[in-house]
C-alpha positions in Angstrom: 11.9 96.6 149.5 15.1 98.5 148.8 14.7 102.3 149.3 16.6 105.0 146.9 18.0 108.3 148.0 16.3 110.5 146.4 12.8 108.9 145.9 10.2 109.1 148.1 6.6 108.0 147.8 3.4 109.7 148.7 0.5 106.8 150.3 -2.8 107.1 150.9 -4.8 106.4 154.2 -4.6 102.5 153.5 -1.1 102.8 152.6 -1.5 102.4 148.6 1.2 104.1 146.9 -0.3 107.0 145.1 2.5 109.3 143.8 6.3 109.5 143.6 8.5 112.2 144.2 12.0 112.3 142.6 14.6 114.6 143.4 15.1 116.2 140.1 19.0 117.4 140.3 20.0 113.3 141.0 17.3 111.8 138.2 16.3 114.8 136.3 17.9 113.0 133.3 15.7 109.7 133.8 12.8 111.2 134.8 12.4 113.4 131.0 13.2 110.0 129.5 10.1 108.5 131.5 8.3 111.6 130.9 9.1 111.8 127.2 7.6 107.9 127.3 4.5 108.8 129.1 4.2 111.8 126.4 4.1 109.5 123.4 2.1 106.6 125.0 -0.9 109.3 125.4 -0.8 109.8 121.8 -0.7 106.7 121.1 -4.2 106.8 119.1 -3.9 110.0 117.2 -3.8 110.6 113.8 -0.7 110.6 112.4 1.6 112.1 109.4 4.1 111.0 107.5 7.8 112.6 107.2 6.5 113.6 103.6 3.6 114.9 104.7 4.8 117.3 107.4 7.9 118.5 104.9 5.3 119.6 102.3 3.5 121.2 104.6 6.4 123.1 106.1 7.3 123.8 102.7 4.0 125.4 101.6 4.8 127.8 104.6 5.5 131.1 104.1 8.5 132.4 105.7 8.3 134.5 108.5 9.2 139.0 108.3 12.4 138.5 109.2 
């Protein structure tokens, strides 16, 4: 297995891999994109609105004291 700089991994007693940690100043970048993935794949099954839905909604608002 090829190892990267920067990536290390945490194993159990039995040796299973059971976390990963990345330095964040080398992979910061990939790891919000992997993140952002892992974000919208736990969503995955709830409710949704539409772009028309959420704009009338925002429009109904009423501004903020400004």
């Amino acid at each position: 297995m090829t190892r990267m700089s920067g990536i290390s991994f945490l194993v159990d007693e039995r040796g299973h891999k059971t976390a990963v940690m990345i330095d964040l100043k080398r992979y910061g970048r990939v790891w919000e994109d992997f993140y952002d993935t892992l974000l919208a794949t736990s969503r995955k099954g709830e409710p949704r609105e539409s772009l028309d839905e959420v704009s009338r909604r925002l429009k109904l608002r009423k501004p903020a004291d400004g």
